[in-house]
C-alpha positions in Angstrom: -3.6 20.7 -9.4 -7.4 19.7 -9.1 -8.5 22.4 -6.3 -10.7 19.8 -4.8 -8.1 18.1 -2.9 -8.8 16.9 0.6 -6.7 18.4 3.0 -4.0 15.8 4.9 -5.1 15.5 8.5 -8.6 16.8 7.6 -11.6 14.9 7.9 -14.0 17.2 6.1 -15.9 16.6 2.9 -14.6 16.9 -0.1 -18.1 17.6 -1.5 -18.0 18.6 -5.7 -15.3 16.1 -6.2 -15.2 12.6 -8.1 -16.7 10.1 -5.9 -15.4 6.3 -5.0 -16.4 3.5 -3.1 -13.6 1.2 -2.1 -14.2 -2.4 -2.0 -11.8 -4.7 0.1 -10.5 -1.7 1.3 -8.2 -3.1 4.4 -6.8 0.0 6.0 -7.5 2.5 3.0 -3.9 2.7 1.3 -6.0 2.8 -2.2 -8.8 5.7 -0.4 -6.2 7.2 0.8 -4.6 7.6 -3.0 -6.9 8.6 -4.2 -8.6 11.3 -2.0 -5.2 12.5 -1.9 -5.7 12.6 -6.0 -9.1 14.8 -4.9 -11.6 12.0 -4.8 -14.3 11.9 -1.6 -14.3 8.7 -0.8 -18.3 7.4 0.0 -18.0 4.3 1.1 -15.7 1.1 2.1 -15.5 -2.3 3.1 -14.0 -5.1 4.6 -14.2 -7.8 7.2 -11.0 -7.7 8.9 -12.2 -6.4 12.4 -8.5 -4.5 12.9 -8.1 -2.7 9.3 -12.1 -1.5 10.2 -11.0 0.3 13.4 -8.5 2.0 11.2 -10.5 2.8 8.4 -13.3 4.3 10.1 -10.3 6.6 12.4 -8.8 7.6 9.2 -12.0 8.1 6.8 -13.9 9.9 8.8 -16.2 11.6 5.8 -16.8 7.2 4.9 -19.6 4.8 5.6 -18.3 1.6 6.5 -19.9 -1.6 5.9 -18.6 -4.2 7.9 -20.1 -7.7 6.8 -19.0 -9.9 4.1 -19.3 -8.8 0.8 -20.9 -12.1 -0.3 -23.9 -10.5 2.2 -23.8 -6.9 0.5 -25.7 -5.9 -2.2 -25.4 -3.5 -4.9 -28.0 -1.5 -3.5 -26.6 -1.7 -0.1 -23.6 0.5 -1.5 -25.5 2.7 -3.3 -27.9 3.4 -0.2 -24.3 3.9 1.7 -23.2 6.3 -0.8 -26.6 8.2 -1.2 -26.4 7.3 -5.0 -28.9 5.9 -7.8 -27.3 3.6 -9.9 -24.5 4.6 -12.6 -23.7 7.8 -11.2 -20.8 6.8 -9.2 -17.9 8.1 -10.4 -14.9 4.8 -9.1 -15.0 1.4 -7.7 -12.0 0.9 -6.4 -10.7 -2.5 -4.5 -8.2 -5.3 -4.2 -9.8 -8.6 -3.6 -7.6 -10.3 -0.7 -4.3 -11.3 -2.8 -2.9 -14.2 -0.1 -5.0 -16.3 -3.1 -2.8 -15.0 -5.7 0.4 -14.2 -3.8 3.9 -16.3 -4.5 4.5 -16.8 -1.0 1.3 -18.6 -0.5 2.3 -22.2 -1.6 -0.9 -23.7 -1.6 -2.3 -20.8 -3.9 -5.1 -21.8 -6.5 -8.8 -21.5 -7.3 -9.5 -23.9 -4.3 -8.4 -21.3 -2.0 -12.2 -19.3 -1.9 -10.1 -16.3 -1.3 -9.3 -16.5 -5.1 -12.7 -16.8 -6.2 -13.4 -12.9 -4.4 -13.3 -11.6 -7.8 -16.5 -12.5 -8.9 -18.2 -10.5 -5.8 -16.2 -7.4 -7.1 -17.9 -8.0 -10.8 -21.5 -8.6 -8.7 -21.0 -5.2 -7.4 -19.6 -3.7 -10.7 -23.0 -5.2 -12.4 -25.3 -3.6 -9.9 -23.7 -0.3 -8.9 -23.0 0.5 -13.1 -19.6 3.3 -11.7 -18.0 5.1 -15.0 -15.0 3.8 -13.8 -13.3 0.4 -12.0 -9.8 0.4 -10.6 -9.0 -3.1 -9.5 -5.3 -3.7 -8.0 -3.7 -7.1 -7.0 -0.4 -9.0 -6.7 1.4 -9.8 -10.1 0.3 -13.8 -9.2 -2.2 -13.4 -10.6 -1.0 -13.2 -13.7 0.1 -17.0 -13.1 -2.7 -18.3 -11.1 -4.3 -20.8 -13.1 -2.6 -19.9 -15.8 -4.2 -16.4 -15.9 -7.1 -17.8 -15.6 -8.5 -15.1 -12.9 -6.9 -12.2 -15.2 -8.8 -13.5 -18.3 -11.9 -14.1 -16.0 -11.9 -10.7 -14.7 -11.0 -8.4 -18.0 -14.2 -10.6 -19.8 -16.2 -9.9 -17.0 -15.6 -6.6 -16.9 -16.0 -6.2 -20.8 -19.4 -8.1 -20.6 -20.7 -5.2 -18.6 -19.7 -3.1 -21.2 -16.4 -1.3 -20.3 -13.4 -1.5 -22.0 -10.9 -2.6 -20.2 -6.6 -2.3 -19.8 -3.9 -4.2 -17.2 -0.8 -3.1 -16.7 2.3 -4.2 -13.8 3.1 -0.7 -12.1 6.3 -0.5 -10.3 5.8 1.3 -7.3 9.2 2.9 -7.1 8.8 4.0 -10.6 6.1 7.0 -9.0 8.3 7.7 -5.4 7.5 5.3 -3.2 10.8 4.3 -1.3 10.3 0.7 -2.1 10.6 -1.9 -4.3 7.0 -3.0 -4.8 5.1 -5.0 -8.4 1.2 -4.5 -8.6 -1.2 -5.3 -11.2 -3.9 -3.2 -12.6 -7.4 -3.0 -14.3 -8.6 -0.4 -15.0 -11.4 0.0 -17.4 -14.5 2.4 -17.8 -17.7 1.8 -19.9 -17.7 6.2 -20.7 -15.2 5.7 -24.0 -12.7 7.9 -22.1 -9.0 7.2 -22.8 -6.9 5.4 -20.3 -4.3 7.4 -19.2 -1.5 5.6 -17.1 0.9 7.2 -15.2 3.7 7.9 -16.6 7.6 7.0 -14.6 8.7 9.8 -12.9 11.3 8.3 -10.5 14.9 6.5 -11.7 18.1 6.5 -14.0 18.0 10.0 -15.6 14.5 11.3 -14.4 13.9 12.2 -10.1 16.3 9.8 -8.2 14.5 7.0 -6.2 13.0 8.1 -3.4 15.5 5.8 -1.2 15.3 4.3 2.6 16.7 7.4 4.7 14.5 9.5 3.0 11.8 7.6 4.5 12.9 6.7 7.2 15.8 9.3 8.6 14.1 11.5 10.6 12.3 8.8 12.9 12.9 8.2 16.8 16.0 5.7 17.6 15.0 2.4 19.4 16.4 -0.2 20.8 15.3 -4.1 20.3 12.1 -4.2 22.4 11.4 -0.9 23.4 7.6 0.0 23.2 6.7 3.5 24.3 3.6 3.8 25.4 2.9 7.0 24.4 3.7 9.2 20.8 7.3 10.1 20.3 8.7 13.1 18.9 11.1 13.3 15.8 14.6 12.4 16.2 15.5 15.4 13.7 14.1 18.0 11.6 13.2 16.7 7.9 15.6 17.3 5.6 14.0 16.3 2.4 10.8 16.2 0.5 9.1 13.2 1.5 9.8 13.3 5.4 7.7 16.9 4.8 5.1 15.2 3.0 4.8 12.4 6.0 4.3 14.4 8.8 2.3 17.0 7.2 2.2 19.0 10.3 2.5 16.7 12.9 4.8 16.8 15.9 4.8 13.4 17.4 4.2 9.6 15.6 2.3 6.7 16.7 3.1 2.7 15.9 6.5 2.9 16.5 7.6 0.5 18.6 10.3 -2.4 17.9 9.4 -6.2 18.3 11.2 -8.1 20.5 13.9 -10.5 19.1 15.3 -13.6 20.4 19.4 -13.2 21.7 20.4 -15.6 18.9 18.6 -13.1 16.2 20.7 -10.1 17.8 24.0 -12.2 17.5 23.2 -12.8 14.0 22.5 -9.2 13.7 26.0 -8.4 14.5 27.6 -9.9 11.5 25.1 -7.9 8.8 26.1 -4.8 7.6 24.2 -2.3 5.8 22.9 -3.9 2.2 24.0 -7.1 3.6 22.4 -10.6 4.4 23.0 -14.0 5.9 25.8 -14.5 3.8 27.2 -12.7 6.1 26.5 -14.5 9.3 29.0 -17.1 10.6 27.6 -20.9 9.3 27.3 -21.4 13.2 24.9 -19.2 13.7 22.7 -19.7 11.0 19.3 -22.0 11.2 19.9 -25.3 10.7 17.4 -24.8 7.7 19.9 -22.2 5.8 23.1 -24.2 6.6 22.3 -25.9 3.4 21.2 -23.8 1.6 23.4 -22.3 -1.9 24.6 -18.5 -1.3 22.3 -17.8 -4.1 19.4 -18.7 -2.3 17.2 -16.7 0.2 18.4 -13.5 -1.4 16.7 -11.1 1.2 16.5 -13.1 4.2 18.1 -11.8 7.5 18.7 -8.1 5.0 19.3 -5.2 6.2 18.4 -2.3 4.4 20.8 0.1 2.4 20.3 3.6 3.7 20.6 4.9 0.2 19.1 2.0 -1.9 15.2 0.5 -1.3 13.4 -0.9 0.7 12.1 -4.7 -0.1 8.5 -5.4 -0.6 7.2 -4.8 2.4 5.0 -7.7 3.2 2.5 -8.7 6.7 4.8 -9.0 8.9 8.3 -7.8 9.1 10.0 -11.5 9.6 14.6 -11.4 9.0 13.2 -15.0 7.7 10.6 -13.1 5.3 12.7 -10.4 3.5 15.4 -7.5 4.3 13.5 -5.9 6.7 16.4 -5.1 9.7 17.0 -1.3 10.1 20.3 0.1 8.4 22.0 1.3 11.6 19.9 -0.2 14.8 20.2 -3.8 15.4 16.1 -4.4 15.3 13.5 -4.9 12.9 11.6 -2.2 11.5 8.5 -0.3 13.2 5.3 -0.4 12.2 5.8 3.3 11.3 8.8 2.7 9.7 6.6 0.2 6.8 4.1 2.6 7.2 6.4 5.0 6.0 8.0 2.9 3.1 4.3 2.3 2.0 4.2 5.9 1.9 1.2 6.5 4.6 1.4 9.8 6.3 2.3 9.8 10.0 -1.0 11.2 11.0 -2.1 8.1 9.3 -2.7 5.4 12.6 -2.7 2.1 13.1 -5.6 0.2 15.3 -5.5 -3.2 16.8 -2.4 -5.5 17.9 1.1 -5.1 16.5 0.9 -8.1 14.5 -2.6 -6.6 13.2 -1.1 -3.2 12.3 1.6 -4.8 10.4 -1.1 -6.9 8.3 -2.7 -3.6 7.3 0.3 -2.2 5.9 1.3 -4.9 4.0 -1.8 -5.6 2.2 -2.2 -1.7 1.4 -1.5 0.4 -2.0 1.1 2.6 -1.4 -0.9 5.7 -1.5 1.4 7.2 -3.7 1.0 5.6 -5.9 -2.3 4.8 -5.8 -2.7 9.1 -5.9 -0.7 8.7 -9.1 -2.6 6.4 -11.1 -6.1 8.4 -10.1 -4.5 11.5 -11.3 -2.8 10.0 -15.2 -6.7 8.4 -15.5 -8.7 11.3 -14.0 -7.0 14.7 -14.5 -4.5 13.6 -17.4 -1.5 14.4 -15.0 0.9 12.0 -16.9 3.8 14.8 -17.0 7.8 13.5 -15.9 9.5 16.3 -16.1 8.1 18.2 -12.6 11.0 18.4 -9.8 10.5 16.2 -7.0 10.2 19.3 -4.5 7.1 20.3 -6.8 5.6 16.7 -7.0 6.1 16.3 -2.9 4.6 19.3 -2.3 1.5 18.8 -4.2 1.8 15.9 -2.1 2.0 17.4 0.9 -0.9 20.0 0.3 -0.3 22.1 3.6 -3.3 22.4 6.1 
């Protein structure tokens, strides 16, 4: 275990440790990786007014630079970061992925979102770090037919650092969910790439599954919105629910959306693991009347107490994905994604709901981001730990 690790639910320095600067970095899922990993994070950025609130709550020890990055230069980072050029240690980032993403029909390299990429090289070019991490949504291994992947891994080996992808599989590391991103990492030091090795599935550590996660949170009914924190509905009873609240004693952002009566009659008629196959054809939309049973294979889901969550995407829509709690007739809380996404509960949310569920679906599971700095950093590839010893190296007690 690197003894540099930041403390959860401290906001001191981590002063002698790696160093990172995260561009793009929404609401900090990726800082939050990999400071858990033992990484002081110097710096991020990003123009999404909401995800900045939370950022600057929850990094603490961070500058924050607020404008566009197409208005940053190197130098600004490095003046952040108090750092000449090449000694940072990480650039870290995920350039927006709606660009890239399969739900975004009119994706392409018209979309100016997609073209973000070349900023992130800019940076690379001026700030010289050992390393770059870049993370985004498997599209864009199809965009353009990988056009921006090809772009990206020259680009990178131009400025002279050599350069591997790879597809991780979130639940493959202990995240409760089922979740595809894609990697490059590369460094210009000739230091092997080390990529985490699987640690979670058939005949390693079971999955990490939904009640898990999830279990030990407050009941709700459709609607309800305390305004204030709540306490837990139960002790936890397994190794993740003591990594998530750390020591806390009451959680924030949970509070269920309201849902039209038609959307609770529906609800009705789903059990757990189930979808709108299982709703009467009179009470579907008109839209999914037609449509084959093998279509829409998550929509109107609810989750499976023992299996995994769905990718958890912006916004927690029955039309989007499975995203309706396994025993209460509502949608999930912002705390409950949080938690699937595997953000400690001290972790919060600023802004609107609709803003708070944004920032956890555009985030890196921290787990797994904490994961992949530790295979790359401090060679800690091994499979064979217990999940009670990998969860409480997690949970690093404060």
């Amino acid at each position: 275990m690197n003894s540099a690790v930041l403390k959860f639910g401290s906001k001191k320095k981590n002063r002698g440790a790696l160093t990172a600067i995260d561009l793009f970095c929404g609401a900090g899922g990726l800082s939050e990786g990999f400071r858990q990993a033992g990484f002081r994070i110097l710096v991020g950025n990003d123009v999404d007014k909401f995800a900045a609130a939370t950022y600057k709550r929850t990094h603490e020890e961070a500058v924050f630079l607020p404008q566009p990055i197409e208005k940053l230069s190197a130098n600004d980072f490095l003046r952040a970061a108090r750092l000449k050029r090449g000694e940072l240690d990480c650039l870290i980032g995920g350039p927006p992925c709606q660009a890239y993403s399969v739900y975004n029909h009119q994706r392409g390299f018209r979309d100016k979102r997609s073209k973000l990429f070349l900023e992130y090289l800019r940076i690379v070019e001026g700030v010289n770090p050992k390393w770059v991490v870049l993370e985004n949504v498997t599209g864009i291994m199809s965009l353009g037919g990988g056009r921006a992947v090809r772009e990206i891994t020259e680009g990178l080996r131009e400025l002279g650092y050599n350069v591997e992808t790879r597809v991780l599989r979130a639940e493959d590391y202990g995240v409760p969910q089922e979740r595809r991103r894609f990697f490059f990492v590369g460094n210009r030091i000739g230091a092997p790439i080390l990529w985490p090795e699987v640690t979670h599935g058939p005949n390693l550590i079971p999955f990490v599954n939904v009640w898990d996660a999830i279990g030990d949170l407050p009941r709700l009914s459709n609607g309800e919105t305390p305004n204030k924190p709540l306490s837990y509905r139960a002790p936890a009873n397994c190794d993740f629910q003591k990594y998530a609240r750390v020591k806390e004693t009451e959680i924030t952002n949970h509070a269920a959306p309201r849902l039209a009566p038609i959307n609770l009659d529906r609800m009705k008629f789903i059990p757990e693991g189930g979808s709108w196959r299982d709703i009467p054809h009179r009470l579907l939309p008109a839209g999914m009347r037609k449509a084959r049973r093998c279509d829409h294979t998550k929509r109107y889901g609810r989750l499976a107490k023992t299996g995994l969550a769905s990718t958890i995407l912006t916004k927690c829509d029955l039309h989007w994905g499975a995203f309706i709690h396994p025993t209460q007739d509502r949608i999930l809380t912002v705390r409950e994604a949080a938690r699937l996404q595997t953000f400690p509960d001290w972790f919060s949310f600023e802004g609107p709901r609709t803003e708070q569920y944004v920032q956890v679906g555009n985030a890196v599971p921290p787990v797994l981001g904490r994961r992949l700095a530790e295979a790359l950093f401090f060679g800690r590839q091994s499979s064979v730990k217990t999940e009670t010893t990998q969860l409480k190296e997690l949970r690093l007690a404060v």
